[in-house]
C-alpha positions in Angstrom: -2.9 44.2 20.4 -2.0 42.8 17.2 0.2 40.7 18.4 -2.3 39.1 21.0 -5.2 38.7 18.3 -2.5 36.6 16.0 -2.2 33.8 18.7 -2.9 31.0 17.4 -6.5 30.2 17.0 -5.8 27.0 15.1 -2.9 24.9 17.0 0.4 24.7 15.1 2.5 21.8 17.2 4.3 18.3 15.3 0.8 16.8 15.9 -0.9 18.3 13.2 -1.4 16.3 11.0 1.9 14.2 10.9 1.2 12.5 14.9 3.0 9.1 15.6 -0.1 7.1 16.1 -1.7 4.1 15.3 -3.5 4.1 12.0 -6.5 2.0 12.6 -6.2 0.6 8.4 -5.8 -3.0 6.9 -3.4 -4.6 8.2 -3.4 -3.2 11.8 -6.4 -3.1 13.6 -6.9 -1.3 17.7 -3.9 -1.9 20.0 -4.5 -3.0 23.5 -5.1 -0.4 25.4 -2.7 -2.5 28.1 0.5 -2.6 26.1 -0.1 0.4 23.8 1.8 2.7 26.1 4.4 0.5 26.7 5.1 -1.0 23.3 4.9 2.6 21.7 7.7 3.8 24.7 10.1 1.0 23.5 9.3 1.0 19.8 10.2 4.4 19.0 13.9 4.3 20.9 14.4 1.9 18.1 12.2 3.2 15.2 11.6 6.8 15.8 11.5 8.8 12.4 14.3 11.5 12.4 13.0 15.0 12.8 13.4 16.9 9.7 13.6 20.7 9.6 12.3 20.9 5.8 9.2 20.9 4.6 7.6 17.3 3.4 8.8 17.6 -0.4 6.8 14.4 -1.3 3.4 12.4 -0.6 5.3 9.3 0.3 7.2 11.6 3.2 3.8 12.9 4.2 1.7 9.7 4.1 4.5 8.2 6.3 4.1 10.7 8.8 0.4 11.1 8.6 -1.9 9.1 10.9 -4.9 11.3 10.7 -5.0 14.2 8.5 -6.7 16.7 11.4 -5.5 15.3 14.3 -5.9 18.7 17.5 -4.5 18.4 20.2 -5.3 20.2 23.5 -6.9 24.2 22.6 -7.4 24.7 26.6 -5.5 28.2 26.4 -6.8 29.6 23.2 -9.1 32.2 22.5 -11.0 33.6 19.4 -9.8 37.2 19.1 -8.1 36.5 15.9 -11.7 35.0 14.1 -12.9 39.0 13.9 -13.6 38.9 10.4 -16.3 35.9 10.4 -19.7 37.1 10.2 -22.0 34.4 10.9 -22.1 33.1 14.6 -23.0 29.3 13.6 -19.9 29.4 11.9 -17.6 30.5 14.7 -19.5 28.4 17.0 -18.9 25.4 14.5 -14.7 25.8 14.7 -15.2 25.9 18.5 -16.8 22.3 18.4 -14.5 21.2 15.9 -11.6 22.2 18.0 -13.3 21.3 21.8 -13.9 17.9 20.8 -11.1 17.0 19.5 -9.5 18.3 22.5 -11.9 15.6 24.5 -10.5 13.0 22.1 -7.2 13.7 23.5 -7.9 13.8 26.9 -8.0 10.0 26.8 -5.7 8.1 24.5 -6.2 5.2 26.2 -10.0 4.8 25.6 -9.5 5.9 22.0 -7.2 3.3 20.9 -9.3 0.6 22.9 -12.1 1.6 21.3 -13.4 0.4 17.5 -11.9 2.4 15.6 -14.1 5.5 14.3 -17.0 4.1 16.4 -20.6 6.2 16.2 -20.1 9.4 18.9 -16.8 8.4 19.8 -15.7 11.2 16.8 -18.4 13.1 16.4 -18.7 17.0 16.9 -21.1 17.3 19.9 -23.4 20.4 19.6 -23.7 21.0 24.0 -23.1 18.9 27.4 -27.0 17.7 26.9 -26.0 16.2 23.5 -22.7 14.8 24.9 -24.1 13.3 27.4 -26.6 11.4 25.0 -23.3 10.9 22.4 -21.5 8.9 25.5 -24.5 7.1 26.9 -25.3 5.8 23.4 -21.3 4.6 22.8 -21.6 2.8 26.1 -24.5 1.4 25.6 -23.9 -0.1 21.6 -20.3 -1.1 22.1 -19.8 -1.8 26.2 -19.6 -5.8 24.9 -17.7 -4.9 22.2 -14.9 -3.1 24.0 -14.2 -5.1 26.7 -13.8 -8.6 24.8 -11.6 -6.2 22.4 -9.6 -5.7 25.6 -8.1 -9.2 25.3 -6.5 -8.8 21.8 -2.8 -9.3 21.4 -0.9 -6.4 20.3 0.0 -6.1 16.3 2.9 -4.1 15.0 2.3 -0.1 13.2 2.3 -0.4 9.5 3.1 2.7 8.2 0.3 4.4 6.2 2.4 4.3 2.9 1.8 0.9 2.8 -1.6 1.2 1.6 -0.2 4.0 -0.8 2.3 2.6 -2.8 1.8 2.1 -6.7 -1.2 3.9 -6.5 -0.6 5.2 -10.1 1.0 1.9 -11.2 4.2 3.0 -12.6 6.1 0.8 -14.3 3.1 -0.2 -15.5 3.5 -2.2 -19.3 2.4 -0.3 -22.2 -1.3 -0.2 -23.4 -2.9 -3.2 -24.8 -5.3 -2.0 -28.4 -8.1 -2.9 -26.0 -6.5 -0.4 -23.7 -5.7 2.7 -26.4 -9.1 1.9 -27.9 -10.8 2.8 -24.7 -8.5 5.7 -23.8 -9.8 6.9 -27.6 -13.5 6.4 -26.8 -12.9 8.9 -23.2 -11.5 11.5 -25.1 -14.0 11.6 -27.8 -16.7 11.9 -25.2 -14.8 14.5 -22.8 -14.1 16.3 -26.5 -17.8 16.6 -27.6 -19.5 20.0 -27.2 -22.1 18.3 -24.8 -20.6 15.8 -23.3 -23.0 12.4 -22.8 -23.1 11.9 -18.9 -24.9 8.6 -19.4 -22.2 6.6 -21.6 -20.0 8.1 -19.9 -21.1 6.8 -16.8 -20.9 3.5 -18.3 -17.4 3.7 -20.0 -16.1 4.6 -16.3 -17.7 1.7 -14.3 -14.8 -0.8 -15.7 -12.7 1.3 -14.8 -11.1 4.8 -15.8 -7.9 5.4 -17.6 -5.4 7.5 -15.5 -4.5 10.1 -18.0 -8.7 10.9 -18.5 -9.3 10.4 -15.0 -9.7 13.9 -13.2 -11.8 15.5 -15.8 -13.7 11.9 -16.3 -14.1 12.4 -12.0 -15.0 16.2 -12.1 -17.7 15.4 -14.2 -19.2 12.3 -12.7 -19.0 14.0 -9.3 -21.5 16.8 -10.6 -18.5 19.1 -10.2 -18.1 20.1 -14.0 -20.7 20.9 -16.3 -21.6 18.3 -19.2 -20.8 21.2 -21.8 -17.5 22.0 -22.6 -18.1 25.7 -23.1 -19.1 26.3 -19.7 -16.3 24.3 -17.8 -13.1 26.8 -17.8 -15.4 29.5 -16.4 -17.1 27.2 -14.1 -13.6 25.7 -12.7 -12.7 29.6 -12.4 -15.3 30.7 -10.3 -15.4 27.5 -8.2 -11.9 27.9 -7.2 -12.3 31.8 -6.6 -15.2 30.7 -4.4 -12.8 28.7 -2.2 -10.6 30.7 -1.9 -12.8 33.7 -0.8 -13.8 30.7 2.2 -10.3 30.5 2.8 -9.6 34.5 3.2 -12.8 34.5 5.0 -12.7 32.0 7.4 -9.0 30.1 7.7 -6.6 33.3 6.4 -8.3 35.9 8.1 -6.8 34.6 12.1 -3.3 35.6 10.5 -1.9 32.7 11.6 1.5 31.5 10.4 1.5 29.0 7.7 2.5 25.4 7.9 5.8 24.6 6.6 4.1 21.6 5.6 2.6 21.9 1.9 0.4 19.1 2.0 -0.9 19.2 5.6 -2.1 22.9 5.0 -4.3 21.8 1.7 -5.4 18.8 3.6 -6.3 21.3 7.2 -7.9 24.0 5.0 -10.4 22.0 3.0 -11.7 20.0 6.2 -12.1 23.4 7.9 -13.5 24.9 5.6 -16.0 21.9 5.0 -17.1 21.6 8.8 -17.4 25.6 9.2 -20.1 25.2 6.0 -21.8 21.9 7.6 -22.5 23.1 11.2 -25.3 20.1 11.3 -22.0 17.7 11.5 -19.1 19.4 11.5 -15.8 17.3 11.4 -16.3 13.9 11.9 -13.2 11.6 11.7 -12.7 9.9 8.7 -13.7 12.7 6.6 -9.9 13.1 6.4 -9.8 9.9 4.6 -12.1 11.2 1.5 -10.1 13.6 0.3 -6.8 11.7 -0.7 -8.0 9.9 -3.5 -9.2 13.3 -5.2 -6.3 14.9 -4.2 -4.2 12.3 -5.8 -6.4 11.9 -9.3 -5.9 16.0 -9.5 -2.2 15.8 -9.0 -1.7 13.5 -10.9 -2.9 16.1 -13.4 0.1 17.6 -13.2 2.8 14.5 -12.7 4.4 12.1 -15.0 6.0 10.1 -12.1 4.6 8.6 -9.0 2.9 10.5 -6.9 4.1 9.9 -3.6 7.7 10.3 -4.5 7.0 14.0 -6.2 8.3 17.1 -4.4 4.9 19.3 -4.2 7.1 22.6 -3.5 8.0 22.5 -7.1 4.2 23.3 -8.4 3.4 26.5 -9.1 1.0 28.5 -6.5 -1.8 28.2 -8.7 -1.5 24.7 -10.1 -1.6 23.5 -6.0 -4.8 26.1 -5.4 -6.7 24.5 -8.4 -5.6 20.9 -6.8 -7.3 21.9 -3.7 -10.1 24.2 -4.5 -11.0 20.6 -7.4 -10.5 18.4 -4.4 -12.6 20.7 -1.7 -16.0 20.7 -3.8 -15.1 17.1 -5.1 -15.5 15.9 -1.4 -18.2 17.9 -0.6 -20.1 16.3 -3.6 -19.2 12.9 -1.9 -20.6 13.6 1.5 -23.8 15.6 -0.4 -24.8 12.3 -0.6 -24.1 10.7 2.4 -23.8 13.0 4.8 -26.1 11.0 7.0 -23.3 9.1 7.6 -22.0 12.1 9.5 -24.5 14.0 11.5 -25.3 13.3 14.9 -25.1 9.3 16.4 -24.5 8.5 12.6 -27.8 6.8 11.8 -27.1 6.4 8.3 -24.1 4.3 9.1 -25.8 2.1 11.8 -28.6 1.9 9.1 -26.0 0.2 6.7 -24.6 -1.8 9.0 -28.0 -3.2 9.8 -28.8 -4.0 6.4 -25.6 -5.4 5.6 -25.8 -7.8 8.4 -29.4 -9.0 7.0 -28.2 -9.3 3.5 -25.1 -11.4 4.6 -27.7 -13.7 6.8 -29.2 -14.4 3.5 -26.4 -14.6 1.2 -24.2 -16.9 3.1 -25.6 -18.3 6.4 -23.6 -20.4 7.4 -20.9 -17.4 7.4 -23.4 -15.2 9.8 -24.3 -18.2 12.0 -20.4 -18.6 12.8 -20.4 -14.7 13.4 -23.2 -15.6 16.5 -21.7 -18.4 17.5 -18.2 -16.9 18.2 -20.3 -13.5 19.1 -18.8 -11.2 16.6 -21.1 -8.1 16.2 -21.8 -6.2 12.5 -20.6 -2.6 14.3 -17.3 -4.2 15.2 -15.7 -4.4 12.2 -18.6 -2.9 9.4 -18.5 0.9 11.0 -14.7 1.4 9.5 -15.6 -0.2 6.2 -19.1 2.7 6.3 -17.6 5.1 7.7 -14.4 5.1 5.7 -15.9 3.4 2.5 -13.5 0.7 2.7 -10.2 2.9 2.4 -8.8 1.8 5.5 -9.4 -1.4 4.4 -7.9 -1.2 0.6 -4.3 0.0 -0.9 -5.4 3.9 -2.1 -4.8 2.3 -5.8 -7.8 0.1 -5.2 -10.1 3.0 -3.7 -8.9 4.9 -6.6 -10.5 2.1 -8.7 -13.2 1.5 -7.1 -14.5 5.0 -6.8 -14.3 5.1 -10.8 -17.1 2.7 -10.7 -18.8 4.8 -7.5 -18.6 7.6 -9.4 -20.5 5.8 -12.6 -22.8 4.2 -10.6 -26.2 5.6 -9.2 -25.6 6.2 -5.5 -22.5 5.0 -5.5 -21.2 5.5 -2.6 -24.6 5.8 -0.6 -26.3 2.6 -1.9 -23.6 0.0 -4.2 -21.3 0.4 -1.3 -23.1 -1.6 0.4 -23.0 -4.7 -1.7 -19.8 -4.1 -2.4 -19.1 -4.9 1.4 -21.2 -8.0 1.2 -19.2 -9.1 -1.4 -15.8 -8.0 0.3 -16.9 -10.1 3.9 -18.3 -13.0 1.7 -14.1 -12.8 0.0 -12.8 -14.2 3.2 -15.5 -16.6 3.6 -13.1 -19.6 3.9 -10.6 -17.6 6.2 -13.6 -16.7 8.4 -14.5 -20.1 8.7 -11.5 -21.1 9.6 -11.4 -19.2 12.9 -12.9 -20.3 15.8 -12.9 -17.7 18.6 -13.7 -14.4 18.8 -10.2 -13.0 18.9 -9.3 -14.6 15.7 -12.2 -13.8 13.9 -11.8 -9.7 15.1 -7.9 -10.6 14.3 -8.8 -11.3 10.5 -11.7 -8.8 9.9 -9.4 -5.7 11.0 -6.1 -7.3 9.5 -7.4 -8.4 6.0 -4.2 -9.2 3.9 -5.0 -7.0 0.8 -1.7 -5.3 0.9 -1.1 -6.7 -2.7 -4.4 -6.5 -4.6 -4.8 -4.6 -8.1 -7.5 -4.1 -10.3 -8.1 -7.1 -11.2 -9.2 -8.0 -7.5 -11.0 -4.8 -7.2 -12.8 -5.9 -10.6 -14.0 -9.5 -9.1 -15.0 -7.4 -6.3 -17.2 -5.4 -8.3 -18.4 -8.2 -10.5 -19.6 -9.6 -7.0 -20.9 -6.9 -6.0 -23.3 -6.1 -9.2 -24.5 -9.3 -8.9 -25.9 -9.0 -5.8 -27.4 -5.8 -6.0 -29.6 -7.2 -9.0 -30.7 -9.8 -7.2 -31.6 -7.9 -3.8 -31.8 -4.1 -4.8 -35.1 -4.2 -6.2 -36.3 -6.4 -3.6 -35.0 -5.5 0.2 -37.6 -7.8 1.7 -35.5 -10.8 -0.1 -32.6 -10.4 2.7 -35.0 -9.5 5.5 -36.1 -12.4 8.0 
């Protein structure tokens, strides 16, 4: 009997999380479905990545192997013997969802790699056949244009997912300027001080944050930590216990064998955990996506050298629990605030979307009216940069940046996201206009060459950005027509 309730409730196979597949990211955007199978049958006899027996010792192994950080496959034969410890029914009917849709996701790979990436319902976590029919009628119905003109794209190589990775903690990096140490100084005076002032330092972070202040500078900021210092070692304690008593609860308690991946059980635990706690959503993809930069800023903690080249397996047991109990409520934080974004037909993405398309028809016309003229929609190329806030879009050192000025700013990631879009599309202005087809255009917008930017293009970015929230913000009806 024991042996029967310890099947596998949670599917253990080389798919989870480390699948070949197309990352949908800058610099490659949806394959065609036509030559997807094809092209991925003759590129891996060529470039298949050895199997390895050992565990993933470092992020850059992990990130290289890692397409989606929850990526089920097909849970037709399993069962829920093993979940006999959960109490609540909402939360056991939440990890069947989870699992049962992404099961559906599988079924057909060739739809889901035609398809906009992440697009509205395509992802989401259907609550019964009455909702799903309502999730597929509403795809079909926003995107039916969109997909089949996205049918006629050429096919663009894989780049791996380390690519926008690399140098995310800029080693090698010259030594402080006095403007540099000065600021560093001013961090750890205010992180020192018994009540630590929220407000300046809110406004110390939004230029930026200096790497060895950055996770306590983020815990805080995030709502995580407690502004006085007394209370924050007891507060960190409890918060991680808390976890951790989800885990044994909900994730330990189906005895299931344990990855021999380090990093792809942190990453697997804190999204089950989150979804089993958010039945209204669930797991939605792209979730995955906002919990690397956290995870990184809390190991980082712990590292001299560069992150994606450090062996995890040589942290102690309770350093790695901290790193993911830090980065589980650090997330949640996020999505407190937009988890709109997330919930059924995503309205609070498709709101975005919306506006930004009316705040681009006002900033830059002549950029929108090319957009009709070669019929480019918003939702074609905007969901990813909502839905993913603009990670699959930027190197992880540049999301790293930019969410130090998220974090400092109010809404963040709900509101100033949105400018910051406006003034990422209004970047490529000249390249946009330069196109003239639809293919091209689509081409650009899902293949935008920032491969190489830093912080000083994430800080004219910003710059950008601030300027046109203070000249729309208070005034919405200034970009409506």
């Amino acid at each position: 009997m024991a042996a029967e309730s310890s099947r596998q409730f949670w599917k253990r196979s080389a798919k989870l999380p480390g699948s070949i597949q197309p990352v949908y990211g800058a610099q490659h955007p949806p394959l065609d479905p036509r030559l997807t199978k094809n092209f991925i049958k003759e590129h891996s006899k060529g470039n298949a990545l050895p199997l390895k027996n050992k565990k993933a010792s470092s992020f850059h192994e992990f990130a290289r192997n890692t397409s989606d950080a929850w990526d089920i496959g097909d849970d037709e034969d399993e069962d829920f013997s093993s979940f006999q410890t959960l109490n609540s029914k909402v939360a056991k009917a939440t990890a069947a969802q989870v699992l049962e849709n992404h099961s559906k996701l599988r079924v057909k790979p060739e739809r889901a790699q035609s398809a906009l990436s992440e697009m509205p319902a395509n992802c989401k976590v259907i609550k019964s056949s009455s909702e799903a029919q309502l999730s597929r009628s509403s795809e079909d119905a926003c995107m039916r244009n969109a997909l089949h003109k996205q049918q006629s794209l050429p096919l663009r190589p894989i780049i791996p997912l380390v690519a926008r990775i690399s140098d995310q903690n800029a080693s090698g990096a010259p030594p402080m300027t006095v403007r540099e140490k000065t600021r560093l100084e001013k961090f750890r005076q205010l992180l020192s001080s018994h009540n630590t002032d929220l407000d300046e330092l809110r406004k110390c972070s939004w230029p930026g944050v200096p790497r060895e202040v950055r996770p306590v500078t983020w815990r805080l900021l995030s709502g995580y930590l407690p502004a006085n210092k007394e209370r924050r070692k007891l507060t960190l304690q409890r918060k991680r216990e808390e976890y951790f008593g989800f885990i044994e609860q909900y994730y330990d308690s189906r005895n299931e064998e344990h990855h021999q991946d380090t990093y792809r059980q942190i990453f697997e635990r804190i999204l089950f955990i989150w979804a089993i706690r958010h039945p209204a959503s669930g797991y939605v993809q792209g979730i995955n996506d906002l919990v690397t930069p956290f995870f990184v800023v809390f190991l980082s903690e712990h590292v001299e050298e560069d992150v994606e080249n450090f062996d995890v397996t040589t942290l102690s047991q309770d350093v790695l629990r901290s790193i993911e109990a830090d980065s589980f409520w650090c997330m949640s934080k996020l999505l407190d605030g937009i988890q709109d974004n997330y919930t059924f037909a995503q309205p609070g993405i498709q709101k975005k979307v919306k506006a930004l398309e009316e705040l681009v028809s006002r900033i830059d016309e002549q950029v929108h009216n090319h957009f009709r003229k070669y019929e480019v929609e918003y939702l074609q190329f905007a969901f990813r940069w909502m839905n993913n806030l603009l990670m699959r879009e930027l190197p992880l050192r540049c999301t790293i940046r930019l969410w130090d000025t998220y974090q400092s700013e109010p809404e963040g990631f709900s509101h100033f996201h949105l400018y910051v879009c406006a003034a990422f599309l209004i970047k490529w202005r000249k390249e946009i206009l330069d196109e003239e087809d639809f293919q091209g255009l689509l081409m650009l917008l899902q293949n935008l060459p920032t491969i190489h930017w830093g912080n000083e293009e994430i800080g004219l970015l910003l710059a950008e950005a601030y300027r046109l929230k203070y000249m729309f913000a208070d005034a919405p009806n200034h970009y409506r027509r």
